[in-house]
C-alpha positions as CSV (number, residue, x, y, z in Angstrom):
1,X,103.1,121.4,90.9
2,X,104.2,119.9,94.3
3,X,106.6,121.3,96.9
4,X,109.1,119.0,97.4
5,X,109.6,118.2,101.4
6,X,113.0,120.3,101.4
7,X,111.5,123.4,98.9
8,X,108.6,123.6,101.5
9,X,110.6,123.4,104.6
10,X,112.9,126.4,103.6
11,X,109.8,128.4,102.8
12,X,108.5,127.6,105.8
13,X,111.9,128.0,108.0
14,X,110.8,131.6,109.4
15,X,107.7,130.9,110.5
16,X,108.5,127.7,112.4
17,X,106.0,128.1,115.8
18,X,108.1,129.4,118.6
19,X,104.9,130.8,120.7
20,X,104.3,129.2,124.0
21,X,107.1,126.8,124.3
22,X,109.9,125.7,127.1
23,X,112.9,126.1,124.5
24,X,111.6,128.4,121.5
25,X,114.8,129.7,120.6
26,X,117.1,126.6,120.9
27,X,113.7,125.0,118.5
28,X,114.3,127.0,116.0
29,X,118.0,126.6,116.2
30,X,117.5,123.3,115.7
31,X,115.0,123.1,112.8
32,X,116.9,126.0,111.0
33,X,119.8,123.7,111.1
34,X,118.0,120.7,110.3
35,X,116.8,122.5,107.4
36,X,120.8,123.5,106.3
37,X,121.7,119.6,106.6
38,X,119.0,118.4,104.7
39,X,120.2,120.6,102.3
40,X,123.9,118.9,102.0
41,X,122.9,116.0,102.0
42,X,123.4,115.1,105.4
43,X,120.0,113.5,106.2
44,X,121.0,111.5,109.8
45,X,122.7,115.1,111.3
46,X,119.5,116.5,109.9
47,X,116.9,113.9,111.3
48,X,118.7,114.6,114.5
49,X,118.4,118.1,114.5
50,X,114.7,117.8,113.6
51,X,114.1,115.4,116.7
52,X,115.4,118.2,118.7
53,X,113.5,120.4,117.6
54,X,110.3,118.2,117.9
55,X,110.9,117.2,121.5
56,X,111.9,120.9,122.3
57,X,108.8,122.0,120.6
58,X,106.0,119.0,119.9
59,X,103.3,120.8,118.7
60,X,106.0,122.4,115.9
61,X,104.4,121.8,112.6
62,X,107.4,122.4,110.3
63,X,109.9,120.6,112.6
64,X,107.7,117.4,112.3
65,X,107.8,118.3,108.7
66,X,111.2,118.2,108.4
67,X,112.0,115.3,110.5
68,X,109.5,113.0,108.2
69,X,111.5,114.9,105.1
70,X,114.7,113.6,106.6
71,X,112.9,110.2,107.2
72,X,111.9,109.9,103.3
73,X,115.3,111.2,102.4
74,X,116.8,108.1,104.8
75,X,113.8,105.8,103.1
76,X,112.2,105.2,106.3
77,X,108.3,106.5,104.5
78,X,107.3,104.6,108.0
79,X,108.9,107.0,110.2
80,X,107.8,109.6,108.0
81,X,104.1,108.6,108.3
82,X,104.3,109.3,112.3
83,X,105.2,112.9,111.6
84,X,102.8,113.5,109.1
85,X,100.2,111.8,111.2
86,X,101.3,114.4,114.1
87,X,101.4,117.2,111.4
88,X,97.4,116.5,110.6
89,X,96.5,115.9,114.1
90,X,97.9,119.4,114.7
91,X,95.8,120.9,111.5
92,X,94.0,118.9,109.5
93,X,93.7,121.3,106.2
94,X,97.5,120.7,105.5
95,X,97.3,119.7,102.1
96,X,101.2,119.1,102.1
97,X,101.2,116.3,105.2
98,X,98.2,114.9,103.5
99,X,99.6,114.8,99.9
100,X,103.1,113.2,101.6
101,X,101.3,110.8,103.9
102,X,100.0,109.2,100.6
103,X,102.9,108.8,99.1
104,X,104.3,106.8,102.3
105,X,101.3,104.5,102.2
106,X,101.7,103.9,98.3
107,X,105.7,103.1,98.5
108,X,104.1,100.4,102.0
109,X,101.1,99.0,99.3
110,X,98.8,100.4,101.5
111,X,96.5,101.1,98.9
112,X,93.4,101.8,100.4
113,X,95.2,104.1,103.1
114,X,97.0,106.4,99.8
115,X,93.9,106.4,98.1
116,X,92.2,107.9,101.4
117,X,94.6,110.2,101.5
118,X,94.9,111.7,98.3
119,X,91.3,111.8,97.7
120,X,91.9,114.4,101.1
121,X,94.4,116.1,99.2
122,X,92.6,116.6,95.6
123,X,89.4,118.0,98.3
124,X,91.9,120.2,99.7
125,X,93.8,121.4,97.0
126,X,91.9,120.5,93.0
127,X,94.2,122.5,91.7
128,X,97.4,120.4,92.8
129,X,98.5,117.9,89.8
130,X,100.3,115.7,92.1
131,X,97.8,114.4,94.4
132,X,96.0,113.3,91.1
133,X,99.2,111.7,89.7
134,X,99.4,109.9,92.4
135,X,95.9,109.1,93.3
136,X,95.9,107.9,89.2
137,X,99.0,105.8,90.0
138,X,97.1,104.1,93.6
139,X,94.5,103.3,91.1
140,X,96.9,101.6,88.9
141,X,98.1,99.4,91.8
142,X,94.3,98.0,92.4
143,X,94.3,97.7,88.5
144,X,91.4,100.0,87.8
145,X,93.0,101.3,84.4
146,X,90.2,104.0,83.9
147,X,90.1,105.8,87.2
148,X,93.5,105.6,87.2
149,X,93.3,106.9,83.1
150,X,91.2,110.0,84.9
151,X,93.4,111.2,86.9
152,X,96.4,111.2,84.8
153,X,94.2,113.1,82.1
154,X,93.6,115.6,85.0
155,X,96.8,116.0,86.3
156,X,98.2,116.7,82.6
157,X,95.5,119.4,82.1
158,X,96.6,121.0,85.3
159,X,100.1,120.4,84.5
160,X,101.0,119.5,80.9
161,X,105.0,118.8,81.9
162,X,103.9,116.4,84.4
163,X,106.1,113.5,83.3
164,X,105.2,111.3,85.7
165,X,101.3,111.8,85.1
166,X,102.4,110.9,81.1
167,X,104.5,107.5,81.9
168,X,101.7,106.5,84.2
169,X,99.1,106.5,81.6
170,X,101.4,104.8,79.6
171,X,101.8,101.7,81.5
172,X,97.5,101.8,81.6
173,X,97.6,102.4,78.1
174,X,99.2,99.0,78.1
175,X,97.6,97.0,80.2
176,X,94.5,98.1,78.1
177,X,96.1,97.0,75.1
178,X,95.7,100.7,73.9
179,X,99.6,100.6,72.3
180,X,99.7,103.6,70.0
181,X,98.3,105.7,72.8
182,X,100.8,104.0,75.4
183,X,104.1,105.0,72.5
184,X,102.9,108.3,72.4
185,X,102.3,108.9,76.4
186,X,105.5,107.0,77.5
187,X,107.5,108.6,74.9
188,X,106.4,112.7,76.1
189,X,107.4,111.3,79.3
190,X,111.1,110.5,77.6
191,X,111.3,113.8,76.1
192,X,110.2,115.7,79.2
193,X,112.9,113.7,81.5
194,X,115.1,111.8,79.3
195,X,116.8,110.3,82.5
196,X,113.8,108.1,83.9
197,X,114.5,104.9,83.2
198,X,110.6,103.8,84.0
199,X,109.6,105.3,80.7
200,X,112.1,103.7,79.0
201,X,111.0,100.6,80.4
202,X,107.4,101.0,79.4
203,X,107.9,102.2,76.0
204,X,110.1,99.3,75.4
205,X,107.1,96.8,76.3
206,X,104.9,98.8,74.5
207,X,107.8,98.5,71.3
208,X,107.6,94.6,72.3
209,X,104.1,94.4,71.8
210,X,103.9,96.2,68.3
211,X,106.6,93.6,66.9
212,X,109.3,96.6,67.1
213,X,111.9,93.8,68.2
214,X,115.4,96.5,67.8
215,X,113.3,99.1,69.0
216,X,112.1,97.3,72.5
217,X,115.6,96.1,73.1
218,X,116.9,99.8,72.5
219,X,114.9,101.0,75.1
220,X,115.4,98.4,77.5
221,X,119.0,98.3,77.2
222,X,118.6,102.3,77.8
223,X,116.8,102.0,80.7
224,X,119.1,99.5,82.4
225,X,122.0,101.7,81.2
226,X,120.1,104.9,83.4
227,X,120.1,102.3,86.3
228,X,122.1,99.3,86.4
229,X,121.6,98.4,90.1
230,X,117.5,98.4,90.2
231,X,116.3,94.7,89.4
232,X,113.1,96.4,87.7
233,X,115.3,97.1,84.6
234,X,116.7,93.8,84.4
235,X,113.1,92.3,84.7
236,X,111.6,94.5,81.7
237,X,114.7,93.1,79.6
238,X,113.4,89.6,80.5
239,X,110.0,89.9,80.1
240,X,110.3,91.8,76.3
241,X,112.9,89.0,75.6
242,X,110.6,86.3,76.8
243,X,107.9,87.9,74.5
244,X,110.1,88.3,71.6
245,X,111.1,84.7,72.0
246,X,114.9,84.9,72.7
247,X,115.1,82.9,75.8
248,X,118.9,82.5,76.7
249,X,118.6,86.6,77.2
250,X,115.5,86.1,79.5
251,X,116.7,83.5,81.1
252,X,119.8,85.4,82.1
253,X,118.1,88.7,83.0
254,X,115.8,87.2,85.1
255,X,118.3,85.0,86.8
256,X,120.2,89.0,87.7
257,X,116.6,90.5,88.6
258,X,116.4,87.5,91.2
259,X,119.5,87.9,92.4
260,X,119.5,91.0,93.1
261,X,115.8,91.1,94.5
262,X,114.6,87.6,95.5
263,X,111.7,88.7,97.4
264,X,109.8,90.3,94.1
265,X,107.4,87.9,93.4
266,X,107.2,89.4,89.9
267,X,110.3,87.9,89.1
268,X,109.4,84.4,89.8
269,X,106.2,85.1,88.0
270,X,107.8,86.2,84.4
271,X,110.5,83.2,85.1
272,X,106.9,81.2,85.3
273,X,106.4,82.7,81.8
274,X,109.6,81.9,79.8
275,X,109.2,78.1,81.4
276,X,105.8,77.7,79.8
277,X,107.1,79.0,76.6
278,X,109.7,76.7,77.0
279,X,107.3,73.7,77.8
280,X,108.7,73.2,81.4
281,X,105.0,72.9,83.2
282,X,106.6,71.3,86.5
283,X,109.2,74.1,86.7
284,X,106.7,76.9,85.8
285,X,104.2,75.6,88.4
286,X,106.7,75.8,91.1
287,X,107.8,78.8,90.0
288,X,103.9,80.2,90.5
289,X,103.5,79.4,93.9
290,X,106.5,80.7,94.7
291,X,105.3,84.1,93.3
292,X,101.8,83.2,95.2
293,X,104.1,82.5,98.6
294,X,105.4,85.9,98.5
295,X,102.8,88.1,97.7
296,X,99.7,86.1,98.5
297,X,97.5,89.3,98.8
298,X,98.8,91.0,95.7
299,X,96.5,92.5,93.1
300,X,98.4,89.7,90.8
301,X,97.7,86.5,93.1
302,X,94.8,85.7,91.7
303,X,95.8,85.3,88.1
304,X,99.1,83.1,89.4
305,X,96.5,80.6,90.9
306,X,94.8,81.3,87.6
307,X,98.0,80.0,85.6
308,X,99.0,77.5,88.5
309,X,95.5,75.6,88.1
310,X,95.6,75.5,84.1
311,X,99.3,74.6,84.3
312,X,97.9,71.5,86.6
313,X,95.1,70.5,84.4
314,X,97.0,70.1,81.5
């Protein structure tokens, strides 16, 4: 399984390069305590110890690895992608910077730039369960459901307590109407981390699907209850309420998912939904191009000007 950033920069703490540089003592000072703060908690203290270790020592592979853990830690994965660029510059067969460097561009949509980079990491490392994961989950984001279906498979054969590898087939699973395989995958990944409110929210549109009404809201209500401040669990509510016809309950968890996100056009585009349902084709339309306004490049524009140009002909 992967190193996290922190578990790999503590390995790595004693053999931080101090060869052939102005300040190789007060570097690894620096990083050591950078390494301590991360630790706590503290992740500014820490990303400033870790730039003084990178300008006291540039060509420091582990304190460029460190300051792009404190960076993620900070959610900055664009700060953290100039490190790991300087980290592969420096030696290109670092699976870790590679592997990392993907998961930056995949949290920015750059989906082409992941995929790059975690095809670098599965040549560098086959054996890592991770880089497939996520290489299977940049597939999901270009919606090709059966490379994406590949990878998971591989990651779980390398790894079978890979939760992440099952809850991500399950939301393919779904979007290939495959439901009993999608139950089964997104429930393993509920039993191997009850706490992850993104299986929850799978299962419970897989549970909308199969007509399992108490069972969908169970598990939507449960995966809002693991997170109440992330829109995405307000959202699933919606969209398994919309699909299960009760409206005033979609209506009001999407009105919270927009409120606490407005610039998700997936929000606009489930509110687009429950208005057709409802017969409202002006609102619904508006509600489209709004969705198409935000995220006009999205692998989901072209089915909102899909629905907007049906919606018109009517």
């Amino acid at each position: 399984m992967k190193t996290a950033p922190l578990i790999l920069l503590c390995a790595c703490a004693a053999v931080i390069c101090v060869s052939c540089v102005t300040h190789p003592d007060r570097a690894l000072q620096a990083y050591e305590a950078g390494v301590d703060y991360l630790h706590a908690g503290q992740n500014e203290l820490a990303l400033k110890e870790f730039t003084q270790a990178v300008k006291l020592d540039p060509d420091a592979v582990q304190a460029h690895m460190g300051r792009a853990a404190a960076q993620l830690a900070l959610n900055n994965p664009a700060g953290a992608m100039q490190d790991y660029d300087r980290v592969i510059e420096l030696d290109p067969t670092n699976e870790a910077a590679v592997y990392y460097r993907g998961t930056c561009r995949l949290s920015l949509k750059d989906f082409h730039g992941a995929l790059a980079d975690f095809n670098a990491a599965v040549a560098l490392n086959p054996e890592d369960a991770n880089a497939f994961t996520y290489r299977g989950a940049t597939w999901l984001a270009l919606h090709d459901w059966e490379k994406g279906i590949a990878d998971f498979d591989r990651a779980i054969l390398l790894d079978p307590t890979n939760a992440s590898a099952y809850r991500f087939r399950a939301g393919a699973e779904l979007e290939l109407k495959n439901y009993q395989s999608a139950f089964a995958d997104a429930s393993t990944a509920i039993h191997l981390v009850p706490a992850d409110p993104y299986a929850w929210r799978i299962r419970a549109e897989v549970k909308s699907q199969l007509n399992d009404r108490d069972g969908a809201m169970a598990d939507a209500n449960k995966a809002v209850e693991l997170r109440p401040n992330d829109p995405a669990g307000y959202l699933t509510r919606a969209r398994v309420a919309v699909h299960l016809g009760d409206f005033t309950s979609a209506e009001n968890d999407i009105f919270k998912a927009i409120k606490m996100n407005p610039d998700n056009a997936e929000n606009y585009a489930v509110r687009a939904q429950l208005e057709q349902k409802k017969g409202q084709t002006k609102e619904a339309i508006a509600d489209y191009k709004h969705a198409l306004k935000i995220a006009p490049h999205s692998a989901e524009a072209p089915d909102y000007r899909k629905d907007i140009k049906d919606l018109e002909e009517k």
